[in-house]
Backbone bond lengths (Angstrom), bond angles and torsions (degrees), N, CA, C in turn:
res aa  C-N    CA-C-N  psi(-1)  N-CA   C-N-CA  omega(-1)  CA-C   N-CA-C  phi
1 X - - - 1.441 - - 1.533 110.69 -
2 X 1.215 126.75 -35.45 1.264 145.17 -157.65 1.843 102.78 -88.23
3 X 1.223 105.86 -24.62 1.480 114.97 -172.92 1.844 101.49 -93.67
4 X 1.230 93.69 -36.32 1.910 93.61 165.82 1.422 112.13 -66.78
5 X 1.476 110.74 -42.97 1.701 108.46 -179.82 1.454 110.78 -54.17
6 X 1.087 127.38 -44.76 1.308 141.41 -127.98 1.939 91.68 -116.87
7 X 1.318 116.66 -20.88 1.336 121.10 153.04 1.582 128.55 -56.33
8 X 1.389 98.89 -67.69 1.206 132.73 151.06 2.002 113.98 -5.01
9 X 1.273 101.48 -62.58 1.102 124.79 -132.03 2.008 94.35 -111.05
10 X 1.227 83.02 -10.22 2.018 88.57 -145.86 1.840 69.53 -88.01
11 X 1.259 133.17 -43.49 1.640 118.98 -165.41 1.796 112.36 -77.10
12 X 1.194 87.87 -34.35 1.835 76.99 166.43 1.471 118.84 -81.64
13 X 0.825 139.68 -7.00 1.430 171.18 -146.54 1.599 102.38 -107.21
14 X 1.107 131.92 -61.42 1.735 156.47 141.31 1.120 90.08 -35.46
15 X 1.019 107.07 -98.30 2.051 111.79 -159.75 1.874 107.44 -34.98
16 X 1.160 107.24 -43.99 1.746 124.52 -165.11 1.782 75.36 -53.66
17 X 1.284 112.91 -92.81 1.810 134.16 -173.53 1.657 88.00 -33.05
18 X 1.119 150.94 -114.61 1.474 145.98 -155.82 1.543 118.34 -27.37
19 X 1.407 101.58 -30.58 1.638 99.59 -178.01 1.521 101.64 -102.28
20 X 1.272 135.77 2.11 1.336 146.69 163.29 1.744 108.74 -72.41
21 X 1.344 96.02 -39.75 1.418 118.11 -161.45 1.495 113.17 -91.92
22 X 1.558 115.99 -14.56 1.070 115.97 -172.49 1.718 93.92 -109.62
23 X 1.402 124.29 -35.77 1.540 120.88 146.43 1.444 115.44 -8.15
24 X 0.970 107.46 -53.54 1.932 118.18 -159.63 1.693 103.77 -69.05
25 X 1.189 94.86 -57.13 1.276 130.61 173.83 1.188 136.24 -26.88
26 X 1.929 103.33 -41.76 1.413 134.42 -179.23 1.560 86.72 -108.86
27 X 0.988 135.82 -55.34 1.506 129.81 -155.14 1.816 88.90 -74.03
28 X 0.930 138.77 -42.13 1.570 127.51 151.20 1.450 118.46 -21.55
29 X 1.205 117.24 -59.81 1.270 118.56 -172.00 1.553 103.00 -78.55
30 X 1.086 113.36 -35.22 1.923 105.49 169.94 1.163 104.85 -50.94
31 X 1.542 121.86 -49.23 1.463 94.43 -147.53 1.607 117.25 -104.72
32 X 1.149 106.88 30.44 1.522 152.22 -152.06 1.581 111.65 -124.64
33 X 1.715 108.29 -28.20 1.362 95.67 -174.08 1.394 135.09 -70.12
34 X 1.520 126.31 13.56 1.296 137.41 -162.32 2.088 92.80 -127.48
35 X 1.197 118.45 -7.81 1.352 109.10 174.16 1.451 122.18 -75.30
36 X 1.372 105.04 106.99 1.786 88.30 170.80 1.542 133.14 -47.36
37 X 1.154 106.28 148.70 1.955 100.57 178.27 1.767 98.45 80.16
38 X 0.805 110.26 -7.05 2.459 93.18 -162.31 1.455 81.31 -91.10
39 X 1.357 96.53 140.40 1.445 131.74 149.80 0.801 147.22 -110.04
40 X 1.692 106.82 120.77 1.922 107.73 -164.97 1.451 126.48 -64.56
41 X 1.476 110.55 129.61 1.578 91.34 -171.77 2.102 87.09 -133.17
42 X 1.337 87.84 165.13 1.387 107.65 -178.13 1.303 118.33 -150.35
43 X 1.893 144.63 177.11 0.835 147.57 178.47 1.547 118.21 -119.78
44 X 1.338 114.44 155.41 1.921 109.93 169.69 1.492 84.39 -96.76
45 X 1.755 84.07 120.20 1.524 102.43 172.59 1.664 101.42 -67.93
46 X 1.225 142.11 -35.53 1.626 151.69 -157.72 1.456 100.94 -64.44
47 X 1.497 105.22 -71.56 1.489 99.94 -175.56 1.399 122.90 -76.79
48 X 1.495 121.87 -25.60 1.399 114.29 168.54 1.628 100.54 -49.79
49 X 1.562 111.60 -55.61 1.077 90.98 -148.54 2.126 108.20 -70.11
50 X 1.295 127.33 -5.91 1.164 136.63 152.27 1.259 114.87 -66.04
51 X 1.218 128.38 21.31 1.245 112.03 171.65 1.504 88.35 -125.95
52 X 1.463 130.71 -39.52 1.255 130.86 -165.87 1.006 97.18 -77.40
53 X 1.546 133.27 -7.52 1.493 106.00 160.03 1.772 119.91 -121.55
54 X 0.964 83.43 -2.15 1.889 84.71 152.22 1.684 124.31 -61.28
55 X 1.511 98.25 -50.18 1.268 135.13 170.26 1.861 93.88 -45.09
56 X 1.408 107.47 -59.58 1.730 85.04 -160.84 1.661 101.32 -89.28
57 X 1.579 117.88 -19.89 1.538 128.96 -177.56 2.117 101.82 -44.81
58 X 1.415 101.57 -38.77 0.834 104.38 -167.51 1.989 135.74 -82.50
59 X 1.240 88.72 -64.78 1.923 138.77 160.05 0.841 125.32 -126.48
60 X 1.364 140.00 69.19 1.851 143.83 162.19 1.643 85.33 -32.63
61 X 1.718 80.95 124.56 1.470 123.03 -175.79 1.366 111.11 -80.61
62 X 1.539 156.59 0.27 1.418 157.43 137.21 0.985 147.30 33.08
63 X 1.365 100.32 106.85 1.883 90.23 179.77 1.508 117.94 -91.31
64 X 1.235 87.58 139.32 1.632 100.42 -172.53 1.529 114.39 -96.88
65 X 1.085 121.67 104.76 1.594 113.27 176.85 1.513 120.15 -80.73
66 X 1.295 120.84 160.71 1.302 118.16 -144.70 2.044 102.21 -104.91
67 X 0.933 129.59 130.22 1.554 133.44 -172.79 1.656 113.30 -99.12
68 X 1.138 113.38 48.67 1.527 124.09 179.69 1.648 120.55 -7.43
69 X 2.152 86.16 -49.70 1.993 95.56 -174.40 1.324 116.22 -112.93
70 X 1.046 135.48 147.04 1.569 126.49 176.84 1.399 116.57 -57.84
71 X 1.089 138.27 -8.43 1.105 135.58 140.41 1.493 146.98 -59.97
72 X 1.503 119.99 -12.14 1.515 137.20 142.22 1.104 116.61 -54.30
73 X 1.586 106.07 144.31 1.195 117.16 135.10 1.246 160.96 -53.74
74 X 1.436 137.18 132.37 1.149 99.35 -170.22 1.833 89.22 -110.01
75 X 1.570 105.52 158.12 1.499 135.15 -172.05 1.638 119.47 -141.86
76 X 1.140 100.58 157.29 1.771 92.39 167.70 1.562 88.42 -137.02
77 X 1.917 88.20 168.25 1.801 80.70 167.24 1.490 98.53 -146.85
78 X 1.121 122.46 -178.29 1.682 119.18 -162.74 1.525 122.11 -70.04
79 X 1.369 97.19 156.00 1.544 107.71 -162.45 2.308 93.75 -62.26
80 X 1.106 74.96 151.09 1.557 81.90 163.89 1.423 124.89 -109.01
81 X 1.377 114.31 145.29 1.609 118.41 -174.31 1.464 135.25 -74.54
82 X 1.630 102.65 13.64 1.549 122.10 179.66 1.767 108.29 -64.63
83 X 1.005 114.39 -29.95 1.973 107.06 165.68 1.571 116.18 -61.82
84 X 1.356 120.27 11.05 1.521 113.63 172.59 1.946 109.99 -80.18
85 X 1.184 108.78 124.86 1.027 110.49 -178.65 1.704 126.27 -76.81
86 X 1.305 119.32 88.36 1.363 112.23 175.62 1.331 125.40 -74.08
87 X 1.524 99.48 138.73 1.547 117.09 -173.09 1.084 106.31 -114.06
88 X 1.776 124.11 148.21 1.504 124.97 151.59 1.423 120.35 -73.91
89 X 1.613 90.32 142.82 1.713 109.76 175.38 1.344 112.13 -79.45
90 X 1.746 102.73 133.30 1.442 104.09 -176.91 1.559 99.22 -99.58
91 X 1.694 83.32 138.23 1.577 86.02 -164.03 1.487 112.17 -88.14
92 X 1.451 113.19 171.14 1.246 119.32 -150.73 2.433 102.67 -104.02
93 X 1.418 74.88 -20.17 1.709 92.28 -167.18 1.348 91.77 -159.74
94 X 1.311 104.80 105.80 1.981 105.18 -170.35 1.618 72.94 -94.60
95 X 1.897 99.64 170.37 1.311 134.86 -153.17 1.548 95.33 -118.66
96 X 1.617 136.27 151.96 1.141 139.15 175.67 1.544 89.32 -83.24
97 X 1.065 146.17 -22.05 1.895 118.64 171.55 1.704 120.39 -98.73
98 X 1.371 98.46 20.82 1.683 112.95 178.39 1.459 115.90 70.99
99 X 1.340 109.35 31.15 1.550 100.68 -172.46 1.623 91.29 -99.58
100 X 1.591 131.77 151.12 1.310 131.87 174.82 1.390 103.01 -114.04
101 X 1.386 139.29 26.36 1.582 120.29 174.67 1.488 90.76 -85.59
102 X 1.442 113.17 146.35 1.285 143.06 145.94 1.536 113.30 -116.78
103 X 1.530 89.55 110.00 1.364 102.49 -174.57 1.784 128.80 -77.16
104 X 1.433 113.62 13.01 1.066 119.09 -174.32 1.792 96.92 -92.78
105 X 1.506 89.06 -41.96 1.822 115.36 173.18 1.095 105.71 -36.71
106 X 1.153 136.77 -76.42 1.336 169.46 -69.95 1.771 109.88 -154.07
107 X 1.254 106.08 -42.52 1.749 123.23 172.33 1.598 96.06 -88.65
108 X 1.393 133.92 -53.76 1.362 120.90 164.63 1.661 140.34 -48.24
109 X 1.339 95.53 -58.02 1.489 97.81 140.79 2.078 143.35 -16.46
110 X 1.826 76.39 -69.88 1.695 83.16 -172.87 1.631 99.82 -80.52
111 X 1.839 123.22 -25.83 1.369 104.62 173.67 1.630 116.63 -63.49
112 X 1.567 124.16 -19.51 0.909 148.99 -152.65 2.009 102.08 -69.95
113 X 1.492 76.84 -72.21 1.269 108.52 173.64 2.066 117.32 -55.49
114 X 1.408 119.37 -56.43 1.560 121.78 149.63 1.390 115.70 -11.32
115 X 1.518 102.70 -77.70 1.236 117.24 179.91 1.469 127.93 -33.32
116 X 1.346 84.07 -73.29 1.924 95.90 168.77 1.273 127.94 -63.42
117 X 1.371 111.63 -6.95 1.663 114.52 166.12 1.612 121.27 -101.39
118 X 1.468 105.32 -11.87 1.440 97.53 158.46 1.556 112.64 -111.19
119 X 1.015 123.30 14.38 1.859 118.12 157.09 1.498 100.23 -82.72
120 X 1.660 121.96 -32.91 1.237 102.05 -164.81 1.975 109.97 -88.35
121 X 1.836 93.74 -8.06 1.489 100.82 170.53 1.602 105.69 -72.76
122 X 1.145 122.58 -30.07 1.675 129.31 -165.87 1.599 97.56 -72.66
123 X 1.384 127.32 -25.84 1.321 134.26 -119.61 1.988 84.26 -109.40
124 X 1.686 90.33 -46.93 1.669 108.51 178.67 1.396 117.89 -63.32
125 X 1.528 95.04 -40.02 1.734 104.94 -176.37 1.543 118.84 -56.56
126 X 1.560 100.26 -41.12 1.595 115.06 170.10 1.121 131.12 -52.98
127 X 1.649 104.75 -49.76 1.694 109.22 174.79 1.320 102.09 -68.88
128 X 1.769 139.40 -35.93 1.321 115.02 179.33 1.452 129.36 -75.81
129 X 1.210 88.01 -26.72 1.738 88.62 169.28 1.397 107.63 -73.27
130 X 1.001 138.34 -61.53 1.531 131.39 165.57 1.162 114.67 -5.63
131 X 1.712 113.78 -79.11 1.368 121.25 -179.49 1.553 101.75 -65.23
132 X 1.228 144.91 -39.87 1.080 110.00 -171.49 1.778 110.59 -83.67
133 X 1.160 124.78 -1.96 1.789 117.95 155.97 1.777 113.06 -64.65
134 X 1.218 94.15 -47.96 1.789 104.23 178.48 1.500 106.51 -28.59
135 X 1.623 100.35 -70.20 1.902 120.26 -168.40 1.665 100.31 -63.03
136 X 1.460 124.45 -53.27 1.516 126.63 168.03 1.608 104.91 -32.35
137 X 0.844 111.28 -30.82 1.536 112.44 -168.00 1.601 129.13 -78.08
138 X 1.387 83.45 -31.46 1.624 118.73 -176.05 1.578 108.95 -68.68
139 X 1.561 93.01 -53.67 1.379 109.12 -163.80 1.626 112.02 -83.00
140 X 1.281 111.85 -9.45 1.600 110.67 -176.42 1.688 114.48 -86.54
């Protein structure tokens, strides 16, 4: 039962971390837009996020921490989202000091991006409250 929950849970869970992660990402390039030379870079949220779950569909990716004494435990704890591949943005109206943010880009984007990370927070909230009315139900 616990491996369905935890299925369930593991793709919004991904998406939440990638679109958290790609936040950073864009707000980088905001706050960046006055640096000469910086280049905007960003990710395809689609296939990362098809890969991060191929990636766990398959072999959950894990970090394993290390138990020095026989008295530890051993644990893992979740893969981290550093395999997203960042790319540079080709710019649309390059700049005479080589900087490529376009900030119209760049503010659309991250509202873009907002958005879709709290529908998919709204999206999580539902299935847990759900399940947790389901079990309330059980138990009364």
């Amino acid at each position: 039962m616990f491996d369905r929950l935890d299925a369930l849970m593991s793709f919004h869970q991904q998406a939440l971390g990638l679109r958290a992660e790609r936040q950073q990402v864009l707000a980088s390039n905001i706050a960046n837009a006055d640096t000469p030379g910086y280049q905007a870079r960003d990710f395809d949220f689609s296939s990362a996020l098809a890969k991060a779950t191929s990636a766990s569909a398959g072999a959950p990716a894990a970090l394993s921490l290390a138990t020095p004494r026989a008295g530890h435990q051993a644990a893992q704890g979740a893969a981290t989202l550093a395999g997203v591949e960042l790319m540079y943005r080709v710019p649309t109206q390059p700049s005479l000091d080589g900087n490529t943010v376009d900030m119209d880009v760049e503010r659309v984007s991250f509202a873009d991006n907002s958005l879709h990370y709290e529908a998919s927070l709204e999206l999580l909230t539902g299935k847990i409250q759900g399940l947790r009315l389901a079990m309330q139900s059980e138990n009364s």
